[in-house]
VOGU-3710 file (C-alpha; in Angstrom, 3 decimals, decimal comma):
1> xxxxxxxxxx> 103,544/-58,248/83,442  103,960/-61,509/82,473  101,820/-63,541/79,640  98,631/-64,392/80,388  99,464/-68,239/80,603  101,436/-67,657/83,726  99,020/-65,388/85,686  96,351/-67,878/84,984  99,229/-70,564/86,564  99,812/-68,725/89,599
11> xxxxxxxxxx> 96,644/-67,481/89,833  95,628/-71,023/90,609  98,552/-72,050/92,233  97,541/-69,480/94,977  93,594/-70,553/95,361  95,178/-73,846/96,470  97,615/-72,695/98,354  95,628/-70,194/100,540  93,060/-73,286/101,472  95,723/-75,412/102,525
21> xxxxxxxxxx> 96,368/-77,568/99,491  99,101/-77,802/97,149  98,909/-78,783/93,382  100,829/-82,007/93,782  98,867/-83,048/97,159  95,011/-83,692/96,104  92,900/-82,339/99,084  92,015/-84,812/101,219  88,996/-83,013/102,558  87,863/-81,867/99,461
31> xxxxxxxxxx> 83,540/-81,923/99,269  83,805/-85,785/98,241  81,852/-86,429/101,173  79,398/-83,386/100,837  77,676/-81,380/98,047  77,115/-78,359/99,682  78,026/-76,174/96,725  77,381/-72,754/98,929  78,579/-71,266/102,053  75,960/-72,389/104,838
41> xxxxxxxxxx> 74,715/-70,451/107,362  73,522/-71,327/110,437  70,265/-70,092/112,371  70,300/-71,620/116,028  66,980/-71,070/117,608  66,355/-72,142/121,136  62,817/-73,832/120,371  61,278/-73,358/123,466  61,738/-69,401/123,360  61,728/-68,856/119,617
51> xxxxxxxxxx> 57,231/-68,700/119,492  56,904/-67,159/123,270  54,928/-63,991/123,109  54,566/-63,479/126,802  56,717/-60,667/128,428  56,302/-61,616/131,884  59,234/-62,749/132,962  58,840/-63,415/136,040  61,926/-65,319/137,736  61,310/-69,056/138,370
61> xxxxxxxxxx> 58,188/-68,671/136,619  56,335/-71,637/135,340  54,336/-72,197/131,940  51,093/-70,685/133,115  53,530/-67,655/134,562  55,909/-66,705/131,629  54,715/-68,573/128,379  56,475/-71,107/126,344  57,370/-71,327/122,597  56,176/-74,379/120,435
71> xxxxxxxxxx> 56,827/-76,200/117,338  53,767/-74,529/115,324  55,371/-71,189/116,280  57,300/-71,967/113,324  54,758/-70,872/110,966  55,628/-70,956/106,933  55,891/-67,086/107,339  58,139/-67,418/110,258  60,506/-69,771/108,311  60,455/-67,535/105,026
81> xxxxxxxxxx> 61,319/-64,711/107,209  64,501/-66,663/108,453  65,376/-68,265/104,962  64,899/-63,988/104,320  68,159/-63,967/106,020  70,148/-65,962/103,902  69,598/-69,008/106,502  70,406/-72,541/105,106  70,300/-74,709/108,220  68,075/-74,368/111,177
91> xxxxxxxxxx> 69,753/-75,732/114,337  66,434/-76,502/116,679  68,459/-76,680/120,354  66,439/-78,659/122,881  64,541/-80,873/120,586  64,849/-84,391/122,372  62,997/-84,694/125,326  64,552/-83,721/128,600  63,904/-83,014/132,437  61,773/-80,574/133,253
101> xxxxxxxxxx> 60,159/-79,767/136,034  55,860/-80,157/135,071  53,330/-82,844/135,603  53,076/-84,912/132,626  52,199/-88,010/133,956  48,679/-88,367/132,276  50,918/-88,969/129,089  52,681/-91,783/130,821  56,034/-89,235/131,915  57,540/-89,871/134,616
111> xxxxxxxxxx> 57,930/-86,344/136,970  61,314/-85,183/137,892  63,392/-83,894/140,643  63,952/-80,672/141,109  67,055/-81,518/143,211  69,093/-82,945/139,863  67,185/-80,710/137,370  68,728/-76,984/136,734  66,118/-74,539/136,192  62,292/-75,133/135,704
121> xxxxxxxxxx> 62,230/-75,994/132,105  65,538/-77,981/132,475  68,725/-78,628/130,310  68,422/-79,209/126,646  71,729/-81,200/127,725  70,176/-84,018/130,335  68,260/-85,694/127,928  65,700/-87,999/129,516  64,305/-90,098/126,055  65,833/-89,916/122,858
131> xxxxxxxxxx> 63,601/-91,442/120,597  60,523/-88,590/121,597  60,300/-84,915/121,417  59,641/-82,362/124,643  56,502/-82,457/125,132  56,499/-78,925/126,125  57,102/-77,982/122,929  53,859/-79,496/121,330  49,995/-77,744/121,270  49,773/-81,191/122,364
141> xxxxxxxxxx> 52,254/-83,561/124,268  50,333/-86,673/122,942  51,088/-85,821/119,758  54,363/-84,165/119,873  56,155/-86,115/117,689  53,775/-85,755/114,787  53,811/-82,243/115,504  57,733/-82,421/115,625  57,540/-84,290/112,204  55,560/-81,633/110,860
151> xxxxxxxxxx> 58,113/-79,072/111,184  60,761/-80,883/109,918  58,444/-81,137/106,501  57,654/-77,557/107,127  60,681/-76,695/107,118  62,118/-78,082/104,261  59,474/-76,971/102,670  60,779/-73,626/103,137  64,232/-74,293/101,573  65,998/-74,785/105,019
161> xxxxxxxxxx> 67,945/-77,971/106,597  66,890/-79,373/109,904  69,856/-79,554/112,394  69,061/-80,709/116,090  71,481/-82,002/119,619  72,628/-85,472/120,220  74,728/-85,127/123,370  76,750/-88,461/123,398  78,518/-87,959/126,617  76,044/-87,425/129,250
171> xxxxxxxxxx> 72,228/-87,978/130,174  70,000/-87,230/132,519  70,228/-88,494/135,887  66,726/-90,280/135,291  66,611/-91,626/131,811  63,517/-93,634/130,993  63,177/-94,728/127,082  59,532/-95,020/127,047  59,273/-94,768/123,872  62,170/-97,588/122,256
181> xxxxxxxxxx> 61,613/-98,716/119,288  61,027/-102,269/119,134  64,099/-103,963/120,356  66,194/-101,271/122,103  66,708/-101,393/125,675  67,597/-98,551/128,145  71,002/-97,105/128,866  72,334/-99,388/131,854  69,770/-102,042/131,562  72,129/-104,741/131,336
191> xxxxxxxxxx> 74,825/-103,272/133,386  77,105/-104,857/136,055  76,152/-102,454/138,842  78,997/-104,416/140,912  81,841/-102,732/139,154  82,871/-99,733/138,430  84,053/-100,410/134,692  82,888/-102,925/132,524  83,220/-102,281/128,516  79,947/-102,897/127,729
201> xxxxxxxxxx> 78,265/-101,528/130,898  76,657/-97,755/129,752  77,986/-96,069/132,893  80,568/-96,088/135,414  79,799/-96,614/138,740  80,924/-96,051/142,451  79,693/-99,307/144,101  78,478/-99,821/147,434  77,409/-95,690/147,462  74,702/-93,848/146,964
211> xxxxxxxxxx> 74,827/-90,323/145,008  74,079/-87,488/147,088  72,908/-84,288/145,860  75,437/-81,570/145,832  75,539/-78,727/148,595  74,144/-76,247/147,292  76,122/-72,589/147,393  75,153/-68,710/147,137  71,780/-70,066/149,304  70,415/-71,370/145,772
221> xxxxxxxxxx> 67,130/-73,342/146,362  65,698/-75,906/143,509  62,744/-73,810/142,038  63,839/-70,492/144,087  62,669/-72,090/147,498  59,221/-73,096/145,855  57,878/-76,203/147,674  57,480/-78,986/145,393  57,073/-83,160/146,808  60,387/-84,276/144,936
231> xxxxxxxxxx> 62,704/-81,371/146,460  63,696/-82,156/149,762  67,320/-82,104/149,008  67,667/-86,404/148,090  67,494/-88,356/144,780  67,613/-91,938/145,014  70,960/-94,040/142,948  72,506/-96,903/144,396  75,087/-97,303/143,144  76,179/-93,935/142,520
241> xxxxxxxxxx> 77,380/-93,269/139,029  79,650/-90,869/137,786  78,721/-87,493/137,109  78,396/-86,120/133,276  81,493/-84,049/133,503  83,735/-87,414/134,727  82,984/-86,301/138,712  83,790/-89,411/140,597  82,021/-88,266/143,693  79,248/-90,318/145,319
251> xxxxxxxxxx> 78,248/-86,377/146,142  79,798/-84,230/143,015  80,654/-80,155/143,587  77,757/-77,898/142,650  79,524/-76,594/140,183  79,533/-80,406/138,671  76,994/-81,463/135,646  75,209/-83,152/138,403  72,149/-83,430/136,579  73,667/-85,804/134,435
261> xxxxxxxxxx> 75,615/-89,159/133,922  78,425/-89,793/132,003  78,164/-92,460/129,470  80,776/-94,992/128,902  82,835/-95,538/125,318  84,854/-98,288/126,405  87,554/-95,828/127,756  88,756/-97,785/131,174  89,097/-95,425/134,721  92,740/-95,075/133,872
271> xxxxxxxxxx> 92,029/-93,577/130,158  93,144/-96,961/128,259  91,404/-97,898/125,587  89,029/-101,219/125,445  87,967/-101,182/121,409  90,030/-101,195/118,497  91,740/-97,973/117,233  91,831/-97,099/113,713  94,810/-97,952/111,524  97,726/-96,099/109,957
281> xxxxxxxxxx> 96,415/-94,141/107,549  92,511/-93,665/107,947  93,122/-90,198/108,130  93,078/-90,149/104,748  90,009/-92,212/103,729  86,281/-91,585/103,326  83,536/-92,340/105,204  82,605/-95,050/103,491  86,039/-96,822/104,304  85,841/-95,756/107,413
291> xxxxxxxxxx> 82,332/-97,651/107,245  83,804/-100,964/106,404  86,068/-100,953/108,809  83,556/-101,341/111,648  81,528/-103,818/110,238  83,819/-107,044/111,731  84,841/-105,174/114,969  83,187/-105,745/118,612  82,519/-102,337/120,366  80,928/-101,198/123,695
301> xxxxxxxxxx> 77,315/-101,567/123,726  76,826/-97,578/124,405  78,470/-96,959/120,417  75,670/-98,855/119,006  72,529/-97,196/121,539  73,968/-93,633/119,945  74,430/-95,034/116,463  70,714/-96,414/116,506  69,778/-92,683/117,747  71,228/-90,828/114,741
311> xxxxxxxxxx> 69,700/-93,050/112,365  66,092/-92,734/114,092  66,305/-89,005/113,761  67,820/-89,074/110,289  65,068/-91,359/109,075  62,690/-88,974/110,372  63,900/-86,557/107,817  66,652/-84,457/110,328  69,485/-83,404/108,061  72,321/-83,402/111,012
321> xxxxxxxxxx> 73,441/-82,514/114,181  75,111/-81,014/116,594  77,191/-82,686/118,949  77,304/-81,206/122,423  80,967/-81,441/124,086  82,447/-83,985/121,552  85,926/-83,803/122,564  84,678/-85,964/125,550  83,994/-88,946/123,846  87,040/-90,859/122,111
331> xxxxxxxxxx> 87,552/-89,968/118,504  87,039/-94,089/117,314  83,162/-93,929/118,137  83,024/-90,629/116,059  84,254/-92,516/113,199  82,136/-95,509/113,808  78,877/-93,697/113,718  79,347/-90,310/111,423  80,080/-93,203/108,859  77,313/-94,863/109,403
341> xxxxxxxxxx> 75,189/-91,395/109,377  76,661/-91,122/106,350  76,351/-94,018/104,629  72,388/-93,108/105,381  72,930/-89,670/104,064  76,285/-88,616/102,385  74,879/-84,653/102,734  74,314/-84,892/106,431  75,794/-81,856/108,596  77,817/-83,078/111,588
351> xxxxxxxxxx> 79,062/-80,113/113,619  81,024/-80,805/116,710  81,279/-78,397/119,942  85,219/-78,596/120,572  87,375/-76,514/122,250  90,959/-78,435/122,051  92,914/-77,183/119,008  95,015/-79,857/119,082  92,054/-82,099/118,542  90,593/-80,815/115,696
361> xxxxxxxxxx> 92,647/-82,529/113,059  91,852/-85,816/114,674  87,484/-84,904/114,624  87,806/-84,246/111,349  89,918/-86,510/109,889  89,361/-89,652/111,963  86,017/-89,019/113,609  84,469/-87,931/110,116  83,002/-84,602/111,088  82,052/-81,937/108,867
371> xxxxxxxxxx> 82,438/-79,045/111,206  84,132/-77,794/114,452  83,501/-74,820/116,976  86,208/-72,245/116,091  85,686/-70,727/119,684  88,401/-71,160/121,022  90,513/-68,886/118,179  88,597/-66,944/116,083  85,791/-66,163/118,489  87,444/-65,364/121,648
381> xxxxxxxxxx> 90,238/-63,548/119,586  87,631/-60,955/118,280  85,337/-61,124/121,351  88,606/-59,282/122,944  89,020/-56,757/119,644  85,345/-55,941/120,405  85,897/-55,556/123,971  89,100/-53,198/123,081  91,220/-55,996/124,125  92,540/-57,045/121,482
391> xxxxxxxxxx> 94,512/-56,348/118,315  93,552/-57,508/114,796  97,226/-58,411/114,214  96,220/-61,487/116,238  93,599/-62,430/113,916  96,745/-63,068/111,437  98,201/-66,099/113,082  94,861/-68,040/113,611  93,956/-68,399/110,159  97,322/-69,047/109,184
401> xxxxxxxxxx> 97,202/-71,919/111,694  93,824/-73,155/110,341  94,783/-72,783/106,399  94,418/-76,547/106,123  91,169/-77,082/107,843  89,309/-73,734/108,139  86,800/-75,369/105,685  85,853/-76,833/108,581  85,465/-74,341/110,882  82,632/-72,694/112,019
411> xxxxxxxxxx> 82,484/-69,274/112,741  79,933/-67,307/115,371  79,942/-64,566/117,958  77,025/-65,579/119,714  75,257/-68,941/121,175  73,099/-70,351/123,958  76,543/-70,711/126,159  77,851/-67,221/125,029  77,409/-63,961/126,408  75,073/-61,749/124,060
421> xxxxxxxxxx> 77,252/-58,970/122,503  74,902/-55,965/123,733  75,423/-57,480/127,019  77,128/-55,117/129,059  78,948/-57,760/130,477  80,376/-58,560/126,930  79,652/-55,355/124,404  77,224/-53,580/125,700  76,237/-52,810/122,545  75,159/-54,398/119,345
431> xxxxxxxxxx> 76,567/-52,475/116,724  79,691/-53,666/117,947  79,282/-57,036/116,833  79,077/-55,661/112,907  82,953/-55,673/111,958  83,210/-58,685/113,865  80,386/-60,449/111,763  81,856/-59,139/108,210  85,309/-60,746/109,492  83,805/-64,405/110,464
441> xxxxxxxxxx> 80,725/-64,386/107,457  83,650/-63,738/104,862  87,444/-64,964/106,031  86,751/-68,364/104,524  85,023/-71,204/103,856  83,589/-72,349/106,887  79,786/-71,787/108,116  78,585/-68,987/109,924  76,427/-68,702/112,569  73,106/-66,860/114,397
451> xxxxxxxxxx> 72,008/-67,196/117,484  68,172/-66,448/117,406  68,148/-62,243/118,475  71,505/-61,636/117,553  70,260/-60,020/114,476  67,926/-57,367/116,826  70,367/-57,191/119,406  69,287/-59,064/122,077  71,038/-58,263/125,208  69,767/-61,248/127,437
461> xxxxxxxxxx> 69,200/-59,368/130,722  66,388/-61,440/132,089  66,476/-63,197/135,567  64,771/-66,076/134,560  65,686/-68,256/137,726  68,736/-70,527/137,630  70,388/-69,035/134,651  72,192/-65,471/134,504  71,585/-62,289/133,242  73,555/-61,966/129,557
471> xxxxxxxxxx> 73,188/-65,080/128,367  69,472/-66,085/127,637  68,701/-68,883/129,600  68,309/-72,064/128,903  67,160/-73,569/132,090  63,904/-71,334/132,293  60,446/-70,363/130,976  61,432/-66,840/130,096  60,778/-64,245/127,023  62,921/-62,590/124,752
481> xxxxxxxxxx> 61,814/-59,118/124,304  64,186/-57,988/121,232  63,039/-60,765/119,298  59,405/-60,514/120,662  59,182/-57,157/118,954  60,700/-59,010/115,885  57,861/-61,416/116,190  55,208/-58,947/116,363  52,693/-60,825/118,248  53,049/-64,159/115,316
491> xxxxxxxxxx> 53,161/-61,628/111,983  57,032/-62,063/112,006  57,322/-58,457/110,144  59,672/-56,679/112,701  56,449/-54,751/113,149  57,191/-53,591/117,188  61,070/-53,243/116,277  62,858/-49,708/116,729  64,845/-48,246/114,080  68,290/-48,938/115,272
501> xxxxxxxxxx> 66,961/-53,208/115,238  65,741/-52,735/112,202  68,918/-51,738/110,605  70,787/-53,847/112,776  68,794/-56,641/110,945  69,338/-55,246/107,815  73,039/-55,543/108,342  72,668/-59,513/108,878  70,207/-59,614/106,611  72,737/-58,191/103,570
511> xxxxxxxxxx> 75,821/-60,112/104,983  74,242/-63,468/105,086  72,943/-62,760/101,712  75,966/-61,800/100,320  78,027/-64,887/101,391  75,749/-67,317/100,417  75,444/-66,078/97,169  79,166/-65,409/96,613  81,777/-67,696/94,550  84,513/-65,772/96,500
521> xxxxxxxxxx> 83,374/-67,227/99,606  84,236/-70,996/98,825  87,712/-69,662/96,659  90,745/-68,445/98,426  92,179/-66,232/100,864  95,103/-64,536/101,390  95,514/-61,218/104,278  96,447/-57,869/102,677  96,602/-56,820/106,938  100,230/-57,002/107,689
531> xxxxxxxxxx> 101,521/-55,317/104,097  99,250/-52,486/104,752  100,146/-52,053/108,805  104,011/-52,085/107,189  103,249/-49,875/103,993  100,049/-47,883/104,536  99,928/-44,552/106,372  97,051/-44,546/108,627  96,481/-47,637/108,671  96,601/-49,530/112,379
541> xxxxxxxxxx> 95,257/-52,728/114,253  91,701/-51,598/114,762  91,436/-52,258/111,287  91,452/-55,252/109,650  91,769/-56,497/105,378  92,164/-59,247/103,431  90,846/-60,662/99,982  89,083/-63,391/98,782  88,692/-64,805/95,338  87,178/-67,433/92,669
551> xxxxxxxxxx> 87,531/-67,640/88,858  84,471/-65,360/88,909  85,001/-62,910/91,161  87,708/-61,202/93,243  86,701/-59,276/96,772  88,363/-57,168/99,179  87,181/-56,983/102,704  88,597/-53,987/105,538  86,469/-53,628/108,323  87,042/-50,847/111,380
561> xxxxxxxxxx> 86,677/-52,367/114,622  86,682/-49,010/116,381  83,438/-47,614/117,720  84,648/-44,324/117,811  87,127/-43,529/115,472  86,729/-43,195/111,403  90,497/-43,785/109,701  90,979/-42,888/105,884  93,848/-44,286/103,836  94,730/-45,842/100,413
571> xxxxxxxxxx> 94,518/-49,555/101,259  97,117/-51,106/98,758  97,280/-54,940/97,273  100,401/-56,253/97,861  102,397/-56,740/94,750  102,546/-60,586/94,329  98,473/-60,009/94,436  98,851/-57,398/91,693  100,980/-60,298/89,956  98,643/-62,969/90,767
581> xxxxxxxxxx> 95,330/-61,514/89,417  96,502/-60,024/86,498  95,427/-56,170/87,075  96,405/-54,326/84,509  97,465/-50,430/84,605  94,606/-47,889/84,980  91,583/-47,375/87,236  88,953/-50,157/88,148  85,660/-49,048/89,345  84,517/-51,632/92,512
591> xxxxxxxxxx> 81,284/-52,225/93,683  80,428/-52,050/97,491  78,317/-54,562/98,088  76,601/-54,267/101,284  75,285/-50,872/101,142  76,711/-49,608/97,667  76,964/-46,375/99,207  80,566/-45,838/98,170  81,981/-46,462/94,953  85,593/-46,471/95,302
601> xxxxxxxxxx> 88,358/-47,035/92,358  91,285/-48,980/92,247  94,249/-47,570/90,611  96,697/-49,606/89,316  100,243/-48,750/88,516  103,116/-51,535/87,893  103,202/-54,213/90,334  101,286/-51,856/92,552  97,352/-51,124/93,459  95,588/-49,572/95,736
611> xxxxxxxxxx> 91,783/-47,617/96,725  90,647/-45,373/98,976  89,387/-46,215/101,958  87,246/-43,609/104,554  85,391/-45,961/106,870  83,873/-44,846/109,851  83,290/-46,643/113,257  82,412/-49,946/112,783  82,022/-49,838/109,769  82,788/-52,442/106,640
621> xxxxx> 83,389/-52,327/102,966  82,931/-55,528/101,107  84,480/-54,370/97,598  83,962/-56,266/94,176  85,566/-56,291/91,200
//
């Protein structure tokens, strides 16, 4: 072994090394721009379904038929029970106020057409007013934001950070601000209609047509065939404009976002660019440069709409968002307004739904953002391990790929666009879900992330009307009977749950709590997978290890994937580990810290270590020393 001096010197050199830094290259990245000193974790809650105690469920059903969830559903014992999970951010999805199909004209709201509205409740994602709340959310609509207010103080209250949508590329089909603040107009109130592009017009248009609603396919009605006076198969916009996924159809597919409108960013038909791009260089400078150097420049008139929407909501005491589909939307505007969210609140959370790898540098980097989807690699690599799919060698190359930026990445297996796990369509079964959740909670430094019932395994097999069985709608009034048992009629004490939820809520329960509360989670990383799958009889690719470590504490993590098999065998730390931390000859006892039903040893010979490890199906050992 060498002296102490040099382990300590490696030792270091590796923590920077395994998050993508060197010790001559300062981290560009680093937390200047946030103190969050812990690992955050997520909660996403669909509002409107979180409170709903009816179990109806009746397809199409309206308000009066299946129930709907409300702000005051989030009582304090509701939101202790969630910050009970070792929840730091609550991400309320379908706060602003969008279409939905119900009379709410005596509060001055307009109605809206079924025929460009999906589902009864509507899209959190067509947004009809930004600066108000959906009303059907409130005990009552004329007070809703005051009641919206009152959960954001609620829940701070209870220790947790307020995330909610902004969905910068698209509204709804009918937007109406009727509730501007003093000065601000309406999207495309100024607009050249004439022309299809004009920089500071909000939308792009199709003169001289009309839009036409799609035809519809698979004999889908609006409302499942229920008469209603607006559905007769016609909305009125002359001109057309373009449709929220860039359709350029007078009539878009029905398979288009036709509900929506795509907003323009100064990008021209033929994908130039009509605003100033950032210099050489910004990829390396803080918001607050990047702040400065917006302050002299023109852009389009839709930058500074959204800008003026973040701040509202910010100012209302909302700690960040998430950005629906931000990839579609040029990188420039990201950097004009996350700078100025920032300059407003330096600890804001700005997560962006992305699914272009080659992107990501340029969201974080340019566009300011704190954190990024990791669907496209992490998640859909173990959705296909939990299928049987899939290999965990393949987990090997993704965080290799992300060393520099999987800070930034955020980690789930489950969301409103997802398929639920015990889904037989995806799972079938929500134990499966458990190695999967110890890999992406622990593999590095990025957030993690709930989807409300996840933790009871929820298996989303209600026909609620326009949305499909596995994924719980979001287009409907519907229930959601796993976590309706959780919710226990408003005591929130998993009172109606069955044993198997219970524990499977235990699991989350102990994992979130771990990794919140872990200095190993924000330290390095470094896979012990491939030596063992070389080195380590027994060992195979439905099993998966690697280590994490701080100056405080060192972890190992192996996790069976396998839902049938148990596999035994001395998992060994590669020697330059051995080096690296210092371990010196003999036997270490480790802790398990999840259950703490094991308690293994680590024996350690010269420039060699290794424990025993019996680990049945799906099963996890989280192992501290």
């Amino acid at each position: 072994m060498k002296n102490n001096l040099l382990k300590a010197a490696l030792f270091s050199s590796m923590i920077l090394a395994a998050n993508g830094c060197s010790q001559t290259e300062p981290n560009k990245t680093a937390p200047t721009e946030m103190s969050e000193p812990q690992k955050i974790v997520v909660y996403q809650v669909f509002t409107r379904l979180f409170g709903n105690t009816n179990t109806t469920n009746k397809p199409w059903g309206t308000i009066e038929d299946n129930g709907v969830g409300k702000f005051n559903d989030f009582t304090d014992k509701a939101l202790s029970e969630i910050k009970s999970l070792g929840v730091t951010h609550i991400w309320y999805t379908g706060v602003p106020h969008h279409a939905v199909i119900r009379d709410y004209t005596t509060y001055g709201i307009s109605n809206d057409d079924p025929d460009v509205v999906k589902g009864r409740a509507g899209s959190p994602y067509a947004v009809k007013d930004y600066y108000q709340v959906n009303p059907d959310l409130a005990e009552d609509p004329a007070k809703r934001m005051d009641e919206f207010e009152a959960l954001i103080a609620r829940t701070h209250r209870n220790g947790i950070k307020v995330v909610i949508d902004i969905v910068p590329n698209h509204i709804a089909r009918r937007y109406e601000g009727k509730n501007n603040p003093k000065g601000v107009k309406d999207f495309g109130a100024d607009d050249d209609t004439s022309v299809e592009y004009k920089r500071d017009n909000n939308f792009y248009y199709i003169p001289e047509k009309g839009f036409k609603v799609p035809e519809p396919l698979g004999g889908y009605k609006p409302l499942g065939g229920e008469t209603h006076p607006l559905s007769d198969g016609k909305f009125e916009e002359v001109p057309a404009k373009w449709t929220g996924n860039g359709s350029r159809e007078s009539q878009p597919h029905f398979y288009d976002w036709y509900e929506t409108v795509k907003i323009n960013y100064g990008v021209k038909p033929d994908g130039t660019k009509d605003f100033p791009e950032l210099p050489e260089g910004y990829s390396q400078k803080d918001f607050r440069e990047h702040y400065q150097y917006w302050q002299d420049k023109e852009v389009p008139d839709s930058w500074k709409k959204f800008r003026d929407i973040a701040l509202f909501w910010i100012k209302k005491g909302v700690d960040g968002f998430r950005y629906d589909m931000a990839e579609m939307v040029p990188v420039e505007f990201w950097s004009y307004m996350n700078a100025a969210i920032k300059m407003e609140n330096p600890d804001a959370f700005l997560l962006a739904e992305i699914y272009n790898p080659k992107a990501y540098r340029d969201y974080i980097h340019l566009g300011k953002m704190d954190y990024l989807y990791d669907k496209v690699e992490l998640y859909d690599t173990l959705k296909n391990i939990m299928q049987g799919k899939g290999s965990a060698d393949h987990i090997i190359p993704i965080q290799s790929g992300l060393a520099d930026i999987n800070r930034h990445m955020l980690h789930f297996l489950e969301n409103h666009d997802e398929q639920r796990i015990a889904s037989p369509e995806f799972a079938g079964n929500a134990q499966k879900g458990k190695p999967a959740a110890v890999v992406s909670a622990t593999i590095d430094q990025g957030p993690m992330m709930l989807y409300f019932g996840q933790e009871v395994g929820e298996p989303g097999a209600e026909d609620a009307g326009f949305g499909k069985s596995s994924r719980t709608s979001i287009f409907d009034y519907i229930g959601v009977p796993h976590h309706q048992r959780w919710m226990n009629g408003g005591k929130f004490d998993g009172g109606l749950l069955t044993k198997e939820e219970k524990q499977l809520r235990d699991f989350y329960q102990r994992l979130m709590n771990f990794v919140i509360s872990s200095s190993a989670m924000a330290g390095a990383y470094q896979e012990i997978h491939t030596h063992n799958r070389q080195h380590t009889e027994w060992y195979n690719d439905r099993v998966f290890s690697f280590v994490r470590w701080s100056n405080k504490q060192r972890v190992i993590v192996v996790t069976n994937f396998d839902a049938d098999q148990s596999f035994g065998f001395e998992l060994a730390l590669p020697p330059s580990l051995v080096e690296a931390w210092g371990l010196e000859e003999g036997e270490v006892q480790l802790k398990e810290k999840l259950y703490g039903n094991v308690k293994p040893v680590l024996k350690v010979q010269p420039d060699r270590a290794s424990v025993r490890v019996d680990l049945k199906p799906l099963e996890s050992w989280i192992l501290e020393f």
